[in-house]
Backbone as a printed PyTorch tensor [residue, N CA C, xyz], in Angstrom:
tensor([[[ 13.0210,  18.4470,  -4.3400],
         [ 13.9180,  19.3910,  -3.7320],
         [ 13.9660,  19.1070,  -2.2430]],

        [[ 15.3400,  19.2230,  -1.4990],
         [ 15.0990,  19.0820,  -0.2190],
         [ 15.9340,  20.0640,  -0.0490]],

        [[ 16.0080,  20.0170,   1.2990],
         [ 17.5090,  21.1520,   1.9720],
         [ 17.5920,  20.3420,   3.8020]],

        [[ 18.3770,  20.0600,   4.0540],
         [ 19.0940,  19.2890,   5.2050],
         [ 19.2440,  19.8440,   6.2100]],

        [[ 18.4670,  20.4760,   6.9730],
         [ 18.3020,  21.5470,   8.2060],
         [ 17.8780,  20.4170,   9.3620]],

        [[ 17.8520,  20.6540,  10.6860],
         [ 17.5600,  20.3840,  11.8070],
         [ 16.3740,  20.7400,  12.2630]],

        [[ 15.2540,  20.5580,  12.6080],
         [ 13.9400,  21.1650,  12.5710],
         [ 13.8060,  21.8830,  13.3850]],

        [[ 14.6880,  22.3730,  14.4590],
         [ 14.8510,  23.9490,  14.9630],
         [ 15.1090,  25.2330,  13.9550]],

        [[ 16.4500,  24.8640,  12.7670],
         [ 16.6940,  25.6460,  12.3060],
         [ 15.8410,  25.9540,  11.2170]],

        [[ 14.5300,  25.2450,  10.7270],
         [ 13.4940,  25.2480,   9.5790],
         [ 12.6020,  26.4150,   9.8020]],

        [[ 12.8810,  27.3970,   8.7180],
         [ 12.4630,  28.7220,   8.4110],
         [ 11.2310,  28.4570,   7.7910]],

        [[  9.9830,  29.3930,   8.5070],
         [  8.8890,  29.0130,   7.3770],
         [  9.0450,  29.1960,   5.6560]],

        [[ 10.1530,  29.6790,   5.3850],
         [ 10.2810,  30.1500,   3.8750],
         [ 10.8250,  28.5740,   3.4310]],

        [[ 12.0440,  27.5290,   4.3400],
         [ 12.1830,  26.8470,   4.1390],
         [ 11.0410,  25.8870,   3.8130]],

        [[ 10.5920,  25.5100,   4.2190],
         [  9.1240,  24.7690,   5.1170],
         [  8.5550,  25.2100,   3.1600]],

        [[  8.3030,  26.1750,   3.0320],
         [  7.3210,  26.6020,   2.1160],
         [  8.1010,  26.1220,   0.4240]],

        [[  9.5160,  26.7770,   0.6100],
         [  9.9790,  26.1360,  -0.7980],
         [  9.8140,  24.6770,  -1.3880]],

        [[ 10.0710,  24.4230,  -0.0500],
         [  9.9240,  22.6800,  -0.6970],
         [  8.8390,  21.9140,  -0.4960]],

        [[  8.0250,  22.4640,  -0.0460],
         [  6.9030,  21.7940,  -0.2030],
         [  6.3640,  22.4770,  -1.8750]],

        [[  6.2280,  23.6280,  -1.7470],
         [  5.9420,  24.4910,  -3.5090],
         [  6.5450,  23.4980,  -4.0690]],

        [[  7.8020,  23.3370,  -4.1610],
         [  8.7420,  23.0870,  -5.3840],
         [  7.9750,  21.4550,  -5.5320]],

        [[  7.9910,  20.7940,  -4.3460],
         [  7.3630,  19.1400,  -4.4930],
         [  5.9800,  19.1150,  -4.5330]],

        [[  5.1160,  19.6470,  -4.1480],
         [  3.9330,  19.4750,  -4.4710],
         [  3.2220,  19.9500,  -5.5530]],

        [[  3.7210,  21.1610,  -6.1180],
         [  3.0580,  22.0340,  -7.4130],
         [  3.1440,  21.0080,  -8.3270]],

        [[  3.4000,  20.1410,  -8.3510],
         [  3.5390,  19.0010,  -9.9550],
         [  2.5400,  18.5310,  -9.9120]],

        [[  1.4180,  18.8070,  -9.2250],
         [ -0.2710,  18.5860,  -9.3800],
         [ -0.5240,  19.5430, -10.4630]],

        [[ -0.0210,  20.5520, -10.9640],
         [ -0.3570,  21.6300, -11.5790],
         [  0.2090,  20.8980, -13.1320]],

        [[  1.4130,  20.1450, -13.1720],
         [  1.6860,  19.8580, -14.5490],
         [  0.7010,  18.6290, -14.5410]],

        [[  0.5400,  17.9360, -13.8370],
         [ -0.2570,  16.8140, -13.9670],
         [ -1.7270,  17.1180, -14.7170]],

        [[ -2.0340,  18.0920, -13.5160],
         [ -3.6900,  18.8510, -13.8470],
         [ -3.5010,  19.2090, -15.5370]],

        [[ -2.4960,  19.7450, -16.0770],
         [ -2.5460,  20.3930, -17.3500],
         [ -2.8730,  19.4590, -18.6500]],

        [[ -1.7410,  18.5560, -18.1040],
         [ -1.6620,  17.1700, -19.2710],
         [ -3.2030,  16.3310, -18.8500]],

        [[ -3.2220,  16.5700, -18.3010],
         [ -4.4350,  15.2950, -17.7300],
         [ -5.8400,  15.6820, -18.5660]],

        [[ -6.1170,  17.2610, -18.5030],
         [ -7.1630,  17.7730, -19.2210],
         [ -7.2940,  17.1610, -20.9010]],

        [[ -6.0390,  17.1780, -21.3590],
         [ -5.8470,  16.4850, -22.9010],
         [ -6.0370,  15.0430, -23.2080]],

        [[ -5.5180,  13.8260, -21.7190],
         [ -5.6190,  12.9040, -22.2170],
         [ -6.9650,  12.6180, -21.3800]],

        [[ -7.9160,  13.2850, -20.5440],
         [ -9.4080,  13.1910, -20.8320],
         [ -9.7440,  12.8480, -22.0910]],

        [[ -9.7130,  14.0270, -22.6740],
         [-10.6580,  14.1510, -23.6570],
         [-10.1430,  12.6030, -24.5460]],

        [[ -8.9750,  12.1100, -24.6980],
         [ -8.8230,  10.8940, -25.2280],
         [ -9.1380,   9.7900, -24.2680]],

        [[ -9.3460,   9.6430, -23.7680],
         [ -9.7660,   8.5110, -22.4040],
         [ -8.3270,   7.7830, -22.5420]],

        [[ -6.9920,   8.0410, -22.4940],
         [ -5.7190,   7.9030, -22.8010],
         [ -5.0330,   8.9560, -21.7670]],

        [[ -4.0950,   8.0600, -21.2970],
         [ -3.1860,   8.6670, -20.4710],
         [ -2.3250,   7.9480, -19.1560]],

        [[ -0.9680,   8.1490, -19.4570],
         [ -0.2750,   7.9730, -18.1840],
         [  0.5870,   8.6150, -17.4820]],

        [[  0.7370,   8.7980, -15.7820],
         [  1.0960,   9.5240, -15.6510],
         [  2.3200,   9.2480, -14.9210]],

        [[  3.6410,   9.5130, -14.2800],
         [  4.3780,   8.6960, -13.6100],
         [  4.9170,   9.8940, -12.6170]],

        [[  4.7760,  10.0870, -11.3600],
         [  5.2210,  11.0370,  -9.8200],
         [  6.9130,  10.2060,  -9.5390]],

        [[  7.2020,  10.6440,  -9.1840],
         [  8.8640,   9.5820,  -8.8450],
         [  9.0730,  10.2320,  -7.0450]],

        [[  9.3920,   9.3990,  -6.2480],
         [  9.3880,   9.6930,  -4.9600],
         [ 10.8560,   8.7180,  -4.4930]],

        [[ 11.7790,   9.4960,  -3.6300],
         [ 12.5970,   8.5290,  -3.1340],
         [ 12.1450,   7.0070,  -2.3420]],

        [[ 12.3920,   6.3450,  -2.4550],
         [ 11.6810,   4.9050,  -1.4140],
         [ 11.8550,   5.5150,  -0.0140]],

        [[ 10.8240,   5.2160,   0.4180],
         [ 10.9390,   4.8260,   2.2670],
         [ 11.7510,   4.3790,   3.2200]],

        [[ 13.0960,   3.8330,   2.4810],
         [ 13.8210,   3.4500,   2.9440],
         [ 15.1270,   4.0650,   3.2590]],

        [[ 14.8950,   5.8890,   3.0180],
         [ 15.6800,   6.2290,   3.1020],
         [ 16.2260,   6.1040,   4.4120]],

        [[ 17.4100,   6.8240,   4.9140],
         [ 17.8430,   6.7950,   6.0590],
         [ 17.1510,   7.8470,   7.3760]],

        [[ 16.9400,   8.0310,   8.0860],
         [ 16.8040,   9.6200,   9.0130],
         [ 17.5610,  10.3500,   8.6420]],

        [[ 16.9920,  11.6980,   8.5200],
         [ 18.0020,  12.6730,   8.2080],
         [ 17.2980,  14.2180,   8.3370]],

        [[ 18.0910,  14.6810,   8.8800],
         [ 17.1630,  16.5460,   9.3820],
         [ 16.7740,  16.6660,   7.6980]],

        [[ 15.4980,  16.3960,   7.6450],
         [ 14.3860,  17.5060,   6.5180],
         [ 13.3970,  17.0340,   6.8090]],

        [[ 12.7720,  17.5320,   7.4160],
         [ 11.3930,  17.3780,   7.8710],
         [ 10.6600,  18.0770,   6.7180]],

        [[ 10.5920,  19.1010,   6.1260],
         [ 10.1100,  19.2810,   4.8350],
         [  9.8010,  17.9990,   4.1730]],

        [[ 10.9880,  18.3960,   3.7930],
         [ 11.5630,  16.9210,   2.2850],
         [ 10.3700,  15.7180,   2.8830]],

        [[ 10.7800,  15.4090,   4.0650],
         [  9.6840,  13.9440,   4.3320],
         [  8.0470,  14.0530,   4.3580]],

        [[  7.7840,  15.5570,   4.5500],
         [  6.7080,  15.6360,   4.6000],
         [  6.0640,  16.1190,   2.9790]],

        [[  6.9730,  16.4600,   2.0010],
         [  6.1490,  16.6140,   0.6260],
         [  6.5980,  15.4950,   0.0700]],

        [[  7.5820,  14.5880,   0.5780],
         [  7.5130,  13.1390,   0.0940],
         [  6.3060,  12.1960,   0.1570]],

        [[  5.7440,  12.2900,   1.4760],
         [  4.6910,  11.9200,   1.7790],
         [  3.7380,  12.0580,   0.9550]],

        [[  3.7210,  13.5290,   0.7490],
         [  2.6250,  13.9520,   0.1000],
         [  2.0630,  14.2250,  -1.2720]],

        [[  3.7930,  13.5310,  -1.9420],
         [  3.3960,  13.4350,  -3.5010],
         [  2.7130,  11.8150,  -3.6730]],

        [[  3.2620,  10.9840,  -2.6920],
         [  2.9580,   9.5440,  -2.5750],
         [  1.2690,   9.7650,  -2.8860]],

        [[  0.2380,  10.3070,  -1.6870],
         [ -1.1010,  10.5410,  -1.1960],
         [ -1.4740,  11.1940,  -2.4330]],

        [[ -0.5040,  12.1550,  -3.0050],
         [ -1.3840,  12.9020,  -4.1540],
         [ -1.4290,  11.9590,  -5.4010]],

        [[ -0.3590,  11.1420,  -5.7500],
         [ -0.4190,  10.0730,  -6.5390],
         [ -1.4150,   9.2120,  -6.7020]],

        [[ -1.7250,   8.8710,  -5.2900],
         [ -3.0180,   8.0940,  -5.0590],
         [ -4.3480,   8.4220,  -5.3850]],

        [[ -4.2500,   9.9550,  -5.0440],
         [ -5.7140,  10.2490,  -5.2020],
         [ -5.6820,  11.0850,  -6.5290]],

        [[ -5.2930,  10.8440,  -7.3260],
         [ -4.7100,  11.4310,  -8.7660],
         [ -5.5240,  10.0380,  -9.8420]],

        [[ -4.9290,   8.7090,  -9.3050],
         [ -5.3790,   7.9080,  -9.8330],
         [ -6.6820,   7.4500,  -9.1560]],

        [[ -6.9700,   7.8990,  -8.2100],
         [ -8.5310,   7.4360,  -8.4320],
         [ -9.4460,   8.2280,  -8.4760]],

        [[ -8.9880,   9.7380,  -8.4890],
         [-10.1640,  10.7090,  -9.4270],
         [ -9.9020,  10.4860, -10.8390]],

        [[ -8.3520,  10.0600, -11.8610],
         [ -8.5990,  10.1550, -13.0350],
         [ -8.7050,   8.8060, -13.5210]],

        [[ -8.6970,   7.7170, -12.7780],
         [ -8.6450,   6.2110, -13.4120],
         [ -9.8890,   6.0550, -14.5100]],

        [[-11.0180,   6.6070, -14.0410],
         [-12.6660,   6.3710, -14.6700],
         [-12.1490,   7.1580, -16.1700]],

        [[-11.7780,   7.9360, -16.4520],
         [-11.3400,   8.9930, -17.5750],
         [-10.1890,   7.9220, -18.2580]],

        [[ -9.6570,   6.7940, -18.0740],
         [ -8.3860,   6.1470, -18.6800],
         [ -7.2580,   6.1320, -18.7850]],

        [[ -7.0960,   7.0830, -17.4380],
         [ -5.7830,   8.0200, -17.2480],
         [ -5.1240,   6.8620, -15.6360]],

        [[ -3.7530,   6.5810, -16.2900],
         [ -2.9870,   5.5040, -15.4000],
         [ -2.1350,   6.3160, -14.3670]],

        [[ -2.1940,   6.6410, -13.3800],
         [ -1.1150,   7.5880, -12.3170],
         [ -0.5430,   6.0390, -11.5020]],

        [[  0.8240,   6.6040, -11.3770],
         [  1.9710,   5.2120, -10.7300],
         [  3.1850,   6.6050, -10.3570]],

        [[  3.2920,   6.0160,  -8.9990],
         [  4.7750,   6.5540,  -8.1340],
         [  5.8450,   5.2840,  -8.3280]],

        [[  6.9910,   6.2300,  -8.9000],
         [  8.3760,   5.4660,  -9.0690],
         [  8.7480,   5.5540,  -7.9050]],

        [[  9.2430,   4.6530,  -6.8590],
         [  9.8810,   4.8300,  -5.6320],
         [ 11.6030,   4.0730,  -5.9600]],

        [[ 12.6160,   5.0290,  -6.6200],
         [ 13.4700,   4.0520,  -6.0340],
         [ 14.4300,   3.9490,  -5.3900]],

        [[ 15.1890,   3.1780,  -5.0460],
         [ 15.6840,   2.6980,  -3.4660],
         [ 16.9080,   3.7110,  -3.7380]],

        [[ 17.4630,   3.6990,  -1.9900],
         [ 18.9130,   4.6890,  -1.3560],
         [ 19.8870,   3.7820,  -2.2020]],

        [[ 20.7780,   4.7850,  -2.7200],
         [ 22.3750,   4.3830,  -2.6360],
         [ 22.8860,   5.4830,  -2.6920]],

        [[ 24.0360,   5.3690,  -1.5590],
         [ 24.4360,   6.3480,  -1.6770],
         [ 25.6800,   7.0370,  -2.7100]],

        [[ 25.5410,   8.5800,  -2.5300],
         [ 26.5350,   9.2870,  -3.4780],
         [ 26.8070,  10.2270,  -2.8180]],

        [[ 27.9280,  10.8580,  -3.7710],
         [ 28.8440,  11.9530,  -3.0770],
         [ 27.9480,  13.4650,  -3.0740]],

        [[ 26.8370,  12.9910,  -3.6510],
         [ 25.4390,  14.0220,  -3.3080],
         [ 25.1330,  14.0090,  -2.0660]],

        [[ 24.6180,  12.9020,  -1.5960],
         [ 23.7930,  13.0170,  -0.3040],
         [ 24.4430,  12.1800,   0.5310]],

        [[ 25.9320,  12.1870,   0.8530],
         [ 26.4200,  11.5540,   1.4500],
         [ 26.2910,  12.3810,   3.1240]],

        [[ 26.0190,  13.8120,   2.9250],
         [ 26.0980,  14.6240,   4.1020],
         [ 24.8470,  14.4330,   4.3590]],

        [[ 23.6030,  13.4890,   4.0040],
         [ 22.3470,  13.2330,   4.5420],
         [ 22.6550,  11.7510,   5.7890]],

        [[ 23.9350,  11.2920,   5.7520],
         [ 23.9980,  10.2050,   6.2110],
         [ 24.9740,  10.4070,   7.3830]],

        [[ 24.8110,   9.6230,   8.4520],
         [ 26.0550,   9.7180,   9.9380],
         [ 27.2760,   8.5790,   9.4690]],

        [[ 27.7500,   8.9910,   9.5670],
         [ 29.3880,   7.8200,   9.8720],
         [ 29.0240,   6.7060,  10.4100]],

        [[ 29.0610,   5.6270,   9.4930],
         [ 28.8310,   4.3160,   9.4690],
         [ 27.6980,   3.5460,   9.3850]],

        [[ 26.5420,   4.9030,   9.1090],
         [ 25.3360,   4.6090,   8.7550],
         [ 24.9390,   4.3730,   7.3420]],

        [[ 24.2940,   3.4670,   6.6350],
         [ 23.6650,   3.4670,   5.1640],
         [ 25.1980,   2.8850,   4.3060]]])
């Protein structure tokens, strides 16, 4: 989830949704993960836009981007010993008539 604000206009409620909305998927992870313990079986897959996006007002968005990346990481190396595989999908910008208002005129 993002939302396209200017980081003057970023409301702590803003600030808070999207980080909730992007980071709580530790919570589905945590759930499934308990089951494929007990099988020493399991994979898990986080999906994150690539790094390559463009600049663009969400300072949120970049910062629970970040932070599903880091949680990915340390996902797979508290559950790797248990048989459980964690991998971030990163994939690349193109643009669309979605997030075309994330981009400046003649940029991307």
């Amino acid at each position: 989830m993002q939302r396209a604000q200017a980081g003057p206009e970023i409301t702590w409620d803003d600030w808070n949704l999207v980080l909730d909305t992007n980071l709580r998927a530790f919570f589905v992870a945590q759930a499934v993960a308990r089951h494929m313990i007990g099988r020493k079986y399991g994979r898990i897959i986080t999906s994150v836009p690539s790094p390559a996006l463009p600049a663009m007002p969400a300072g949120p968005y970049g910062a629970s981007r970040g932070g599903v990346k880091q949680l990915t990481m340390s996902l797979a190396d508290d559950w790797g010993a248990h048989g459980i595989t964690v991998n971030c999908l990163a994939p690349g910008w193109f643009k669309t008539r979605q997030n075309a208002s994330c981009t400046r005129p003649g940029v991307g």
